[in-house]
Backbone as XML, in Angstrom:
<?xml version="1.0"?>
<chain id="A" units="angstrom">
  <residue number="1" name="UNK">
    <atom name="N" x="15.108" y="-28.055" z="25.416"/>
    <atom name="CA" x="14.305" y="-26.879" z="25.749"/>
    <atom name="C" x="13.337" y="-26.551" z="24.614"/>
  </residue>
  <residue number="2" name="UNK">
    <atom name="N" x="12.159" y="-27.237" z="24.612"/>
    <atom name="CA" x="11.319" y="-27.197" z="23.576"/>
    <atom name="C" x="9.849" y="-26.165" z="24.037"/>
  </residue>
  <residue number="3" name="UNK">
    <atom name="N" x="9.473" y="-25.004" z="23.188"/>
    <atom name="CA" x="8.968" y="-24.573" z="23.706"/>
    <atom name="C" x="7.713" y="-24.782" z="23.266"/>
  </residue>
  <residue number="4" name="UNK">
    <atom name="N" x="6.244" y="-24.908" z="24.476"/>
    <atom name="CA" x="5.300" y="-25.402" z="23.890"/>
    <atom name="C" x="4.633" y="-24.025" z="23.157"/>
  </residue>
  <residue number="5" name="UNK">
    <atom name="N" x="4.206" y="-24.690" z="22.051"/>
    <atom name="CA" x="2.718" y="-23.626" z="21.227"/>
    <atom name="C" x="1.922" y="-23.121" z="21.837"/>
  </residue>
  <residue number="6" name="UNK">
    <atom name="N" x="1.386" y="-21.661" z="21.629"/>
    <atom name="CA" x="0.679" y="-21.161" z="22.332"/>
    <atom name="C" x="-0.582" y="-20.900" z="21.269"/>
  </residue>
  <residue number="7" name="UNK">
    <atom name="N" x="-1.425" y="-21.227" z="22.457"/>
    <atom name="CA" x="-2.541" y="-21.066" z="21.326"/>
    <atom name="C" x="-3.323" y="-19.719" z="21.764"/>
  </residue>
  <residue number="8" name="UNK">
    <atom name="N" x="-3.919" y="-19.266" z="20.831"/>
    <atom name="CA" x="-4.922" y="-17.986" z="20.767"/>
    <atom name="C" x="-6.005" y="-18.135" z="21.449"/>
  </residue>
  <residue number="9" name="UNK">
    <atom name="N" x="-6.089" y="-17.228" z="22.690"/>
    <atom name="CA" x="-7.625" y="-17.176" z="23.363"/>
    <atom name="C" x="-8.536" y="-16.298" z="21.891"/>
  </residue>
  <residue number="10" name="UNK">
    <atom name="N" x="-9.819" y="-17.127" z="21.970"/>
    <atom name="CA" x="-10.952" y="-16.351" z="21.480"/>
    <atom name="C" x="-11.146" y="-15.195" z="21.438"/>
  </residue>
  <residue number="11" name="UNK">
    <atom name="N" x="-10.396" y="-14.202" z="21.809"/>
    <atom name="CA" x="-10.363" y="-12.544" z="21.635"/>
    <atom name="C" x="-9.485" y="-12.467" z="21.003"/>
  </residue>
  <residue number="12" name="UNK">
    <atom name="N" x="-8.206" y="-13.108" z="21.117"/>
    <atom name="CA" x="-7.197" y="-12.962" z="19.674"/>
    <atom name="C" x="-7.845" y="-13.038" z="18.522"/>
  </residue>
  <residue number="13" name="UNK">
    <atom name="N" x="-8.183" y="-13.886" z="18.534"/>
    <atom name="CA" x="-8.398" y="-15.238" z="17.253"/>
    <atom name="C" x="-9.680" y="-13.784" z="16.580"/>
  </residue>
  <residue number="14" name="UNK">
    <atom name="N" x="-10.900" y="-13.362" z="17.320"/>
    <atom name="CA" x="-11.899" y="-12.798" z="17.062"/>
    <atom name="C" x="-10.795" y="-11.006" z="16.691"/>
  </residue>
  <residue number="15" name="UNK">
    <atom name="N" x="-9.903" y="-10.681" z="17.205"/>
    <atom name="CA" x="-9.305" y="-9.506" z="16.940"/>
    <atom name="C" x="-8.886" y="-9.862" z="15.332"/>
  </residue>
  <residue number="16" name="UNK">
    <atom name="N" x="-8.029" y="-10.906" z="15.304"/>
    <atom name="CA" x="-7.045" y="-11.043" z="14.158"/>
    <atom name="C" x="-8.589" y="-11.574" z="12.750"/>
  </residue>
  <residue number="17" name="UNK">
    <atom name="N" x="-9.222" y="-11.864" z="12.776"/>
    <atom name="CA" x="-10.022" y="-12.114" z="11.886"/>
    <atom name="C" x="-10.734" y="-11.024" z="11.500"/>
  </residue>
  <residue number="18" name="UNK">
    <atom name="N" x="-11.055" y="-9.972" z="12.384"/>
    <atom name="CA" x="-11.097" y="-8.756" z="11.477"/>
    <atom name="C" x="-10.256" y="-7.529" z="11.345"/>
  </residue>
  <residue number="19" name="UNK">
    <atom name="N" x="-9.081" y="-7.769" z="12.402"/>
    <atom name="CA" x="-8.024" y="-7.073" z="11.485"/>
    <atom name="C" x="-7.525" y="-7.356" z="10.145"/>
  </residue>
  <residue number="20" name="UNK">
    <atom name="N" x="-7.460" y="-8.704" z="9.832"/>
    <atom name="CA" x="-6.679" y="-8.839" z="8.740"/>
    <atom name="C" x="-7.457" y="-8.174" z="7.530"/>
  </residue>
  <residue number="21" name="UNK">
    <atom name="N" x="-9.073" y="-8.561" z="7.232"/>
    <atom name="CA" x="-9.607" y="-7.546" z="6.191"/>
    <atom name="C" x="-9.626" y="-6.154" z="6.565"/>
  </residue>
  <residue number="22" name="UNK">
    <atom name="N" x="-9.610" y="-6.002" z="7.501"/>
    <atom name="CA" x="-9.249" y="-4.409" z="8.051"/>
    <atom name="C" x="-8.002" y="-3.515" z="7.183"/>
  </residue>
  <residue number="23" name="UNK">
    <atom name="N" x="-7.073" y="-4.327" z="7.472"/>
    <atom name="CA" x="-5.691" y="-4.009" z="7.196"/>
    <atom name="C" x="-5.871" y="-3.849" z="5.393"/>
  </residue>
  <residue number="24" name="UNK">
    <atom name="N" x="-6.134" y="-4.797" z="5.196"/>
    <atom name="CA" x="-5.968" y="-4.983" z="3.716"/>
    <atom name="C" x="-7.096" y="-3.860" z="3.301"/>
  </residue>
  <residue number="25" name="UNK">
    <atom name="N" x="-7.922" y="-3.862" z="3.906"/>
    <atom name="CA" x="-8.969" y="-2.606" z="3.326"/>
    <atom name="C" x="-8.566" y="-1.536" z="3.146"/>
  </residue>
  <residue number="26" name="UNK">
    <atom name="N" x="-7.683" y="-1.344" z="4.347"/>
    <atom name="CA" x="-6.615" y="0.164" z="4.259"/>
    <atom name="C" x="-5.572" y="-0.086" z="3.318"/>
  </residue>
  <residue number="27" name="UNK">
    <atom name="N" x="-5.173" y="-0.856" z="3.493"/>
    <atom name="CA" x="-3.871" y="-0.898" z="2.031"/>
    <atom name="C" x="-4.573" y="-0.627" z="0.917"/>
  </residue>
  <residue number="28" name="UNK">
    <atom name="N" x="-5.395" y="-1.229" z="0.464"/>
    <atom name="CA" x="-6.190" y="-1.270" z="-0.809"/>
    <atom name="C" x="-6.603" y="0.194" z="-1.133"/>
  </residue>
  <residue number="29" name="UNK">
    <atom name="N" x="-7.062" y="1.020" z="0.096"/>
    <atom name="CA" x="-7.461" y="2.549" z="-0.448"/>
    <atom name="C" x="-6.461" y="3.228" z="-0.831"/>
  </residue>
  <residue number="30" name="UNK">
    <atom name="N" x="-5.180" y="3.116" z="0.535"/>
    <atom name="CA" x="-4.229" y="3.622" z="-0.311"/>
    <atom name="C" x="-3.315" y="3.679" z="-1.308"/>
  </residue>
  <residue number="31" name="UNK">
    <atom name="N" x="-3.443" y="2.153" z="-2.061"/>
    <atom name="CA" x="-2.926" y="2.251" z="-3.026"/>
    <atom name="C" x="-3.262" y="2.970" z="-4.559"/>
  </residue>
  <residue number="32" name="UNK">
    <atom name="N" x="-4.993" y="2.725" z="-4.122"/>
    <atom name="CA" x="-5.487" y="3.569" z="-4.975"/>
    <atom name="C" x="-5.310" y="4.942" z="-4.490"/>
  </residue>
  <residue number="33" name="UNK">
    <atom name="N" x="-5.409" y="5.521" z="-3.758"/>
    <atom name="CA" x="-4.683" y="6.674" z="-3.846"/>
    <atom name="C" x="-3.731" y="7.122" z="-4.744"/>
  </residue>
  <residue number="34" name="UNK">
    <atom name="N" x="-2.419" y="6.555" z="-4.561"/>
    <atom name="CA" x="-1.271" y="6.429" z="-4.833"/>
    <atom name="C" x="-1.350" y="6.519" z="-6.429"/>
  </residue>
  <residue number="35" name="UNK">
    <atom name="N" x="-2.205" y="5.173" z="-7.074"/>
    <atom name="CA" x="-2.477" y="5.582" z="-8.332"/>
    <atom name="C" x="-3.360" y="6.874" z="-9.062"/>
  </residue>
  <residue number="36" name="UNK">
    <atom name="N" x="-3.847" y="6.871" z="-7.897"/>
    <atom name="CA" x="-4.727" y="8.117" z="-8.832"/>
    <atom name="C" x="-4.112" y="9.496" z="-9.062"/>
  </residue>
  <residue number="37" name="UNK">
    <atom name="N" x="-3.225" y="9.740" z="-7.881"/>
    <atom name="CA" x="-2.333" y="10.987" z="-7.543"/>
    <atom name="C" x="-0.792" y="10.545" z="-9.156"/>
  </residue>
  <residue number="38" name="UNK">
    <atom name="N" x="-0.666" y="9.397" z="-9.376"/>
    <atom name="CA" x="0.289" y="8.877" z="-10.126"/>
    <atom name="C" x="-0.183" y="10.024" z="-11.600"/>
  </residue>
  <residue number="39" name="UNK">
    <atom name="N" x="-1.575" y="9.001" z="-11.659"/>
    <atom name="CA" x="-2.393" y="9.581" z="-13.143"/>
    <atom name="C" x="-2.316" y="10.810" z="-13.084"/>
  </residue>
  <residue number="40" name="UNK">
    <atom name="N" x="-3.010" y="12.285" z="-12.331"/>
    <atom name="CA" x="-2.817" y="13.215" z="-12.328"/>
    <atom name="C" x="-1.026" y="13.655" z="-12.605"/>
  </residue>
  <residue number="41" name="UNK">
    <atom name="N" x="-0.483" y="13.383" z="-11.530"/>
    <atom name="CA" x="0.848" y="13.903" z="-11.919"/>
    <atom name="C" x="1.924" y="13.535" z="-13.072"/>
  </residue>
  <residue number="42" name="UNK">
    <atom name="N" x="0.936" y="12.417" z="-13.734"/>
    <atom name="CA" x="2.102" y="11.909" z="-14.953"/>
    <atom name="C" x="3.140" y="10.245" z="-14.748"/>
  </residue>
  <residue number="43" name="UNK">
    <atom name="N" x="3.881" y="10.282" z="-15.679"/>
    <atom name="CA" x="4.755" y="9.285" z="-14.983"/>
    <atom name="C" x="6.068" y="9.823" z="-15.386"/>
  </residue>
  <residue number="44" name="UNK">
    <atom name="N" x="6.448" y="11.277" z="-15.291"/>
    <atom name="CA" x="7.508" y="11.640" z="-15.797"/>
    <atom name="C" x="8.191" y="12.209" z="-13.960"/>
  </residue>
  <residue number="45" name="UNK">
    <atom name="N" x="7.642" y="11.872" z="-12.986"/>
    <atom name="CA" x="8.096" y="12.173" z="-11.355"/>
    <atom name="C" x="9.557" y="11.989" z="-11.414"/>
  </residue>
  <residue number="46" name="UNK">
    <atom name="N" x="10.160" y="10.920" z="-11.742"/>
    <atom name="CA" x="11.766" y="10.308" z="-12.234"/>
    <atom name="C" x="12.295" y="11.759" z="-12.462"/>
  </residue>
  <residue number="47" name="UNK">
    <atom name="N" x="12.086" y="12.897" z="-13.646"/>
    <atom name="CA" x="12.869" y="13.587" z="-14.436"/>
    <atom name="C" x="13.474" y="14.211" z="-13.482"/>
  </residue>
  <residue number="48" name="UNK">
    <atom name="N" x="14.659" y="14.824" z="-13.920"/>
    <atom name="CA" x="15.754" y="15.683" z="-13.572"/>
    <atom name="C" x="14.765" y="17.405" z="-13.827"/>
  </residue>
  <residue number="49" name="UNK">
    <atom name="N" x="14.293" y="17.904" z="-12.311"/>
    <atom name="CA" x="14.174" y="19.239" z="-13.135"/>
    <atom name="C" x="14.689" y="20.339" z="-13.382"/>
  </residue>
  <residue number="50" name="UNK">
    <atom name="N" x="14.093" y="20.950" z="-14.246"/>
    <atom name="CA" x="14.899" y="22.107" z="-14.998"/>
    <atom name="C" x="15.481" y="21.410" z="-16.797"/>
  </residue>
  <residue number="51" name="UNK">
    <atom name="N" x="15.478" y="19.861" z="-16.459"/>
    <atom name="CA" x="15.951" y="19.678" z="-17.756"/>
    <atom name="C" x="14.648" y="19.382" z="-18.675"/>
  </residue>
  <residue number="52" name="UNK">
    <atom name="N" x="15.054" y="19.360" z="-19.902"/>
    <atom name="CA" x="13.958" y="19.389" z="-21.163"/>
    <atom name="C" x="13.733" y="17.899" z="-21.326"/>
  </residue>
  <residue number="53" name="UNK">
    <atom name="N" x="12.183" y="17.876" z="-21.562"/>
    <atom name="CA" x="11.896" y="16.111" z="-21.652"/>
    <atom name="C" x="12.069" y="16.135" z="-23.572"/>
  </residue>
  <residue number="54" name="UNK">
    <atom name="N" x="12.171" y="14.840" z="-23.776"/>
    <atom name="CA" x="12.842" y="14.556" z="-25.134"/>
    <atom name="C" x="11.323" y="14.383" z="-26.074"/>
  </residue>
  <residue number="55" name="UNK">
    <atom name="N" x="10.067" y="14.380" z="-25.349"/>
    <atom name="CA" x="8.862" y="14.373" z="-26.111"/>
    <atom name="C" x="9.116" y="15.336" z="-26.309"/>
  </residue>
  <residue number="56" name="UNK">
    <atom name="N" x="8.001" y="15.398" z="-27.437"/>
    <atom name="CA" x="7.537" y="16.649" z="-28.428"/>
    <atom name="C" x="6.162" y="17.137" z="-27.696"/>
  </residue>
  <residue number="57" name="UNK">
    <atom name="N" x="5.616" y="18.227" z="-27.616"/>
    <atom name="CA" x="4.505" y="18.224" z="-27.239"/>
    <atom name="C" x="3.306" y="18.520" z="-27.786"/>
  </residue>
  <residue number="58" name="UNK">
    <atom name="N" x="2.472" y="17.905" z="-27.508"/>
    <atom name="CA" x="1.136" y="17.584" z="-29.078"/>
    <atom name="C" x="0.736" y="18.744" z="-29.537"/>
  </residue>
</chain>
């Protein structure tokens, strides 16, 4: 029971070639997002709050 390959009609094939930079275009913004919201908020997000961070402050 071997199943044959299916191949992509020309509207696939034409969908998936610009989804894929599509997709990645959107990932890509939001990762920058992600970093930029990172920078603003620090990299101390981890801490326990209420407790005292062990820096000194400048």
């Amino acid at each position: 029971n071997r199943t044959e390959p299916t191949s992509l009609s020309s509207l696939q094939k034409t969908a998936l070639l610009l989804g894929v930079p599509a997709a990645a275009t959107v990932l890509y913004i939001l990762y920058r997002r992600y970093r930029e919201a990172e920078v603003v908020r620090g990299p101390h997000r981890g801490r326990t709050p209420g407790r005292p961070s062990r820096e000194t402050p400048p």
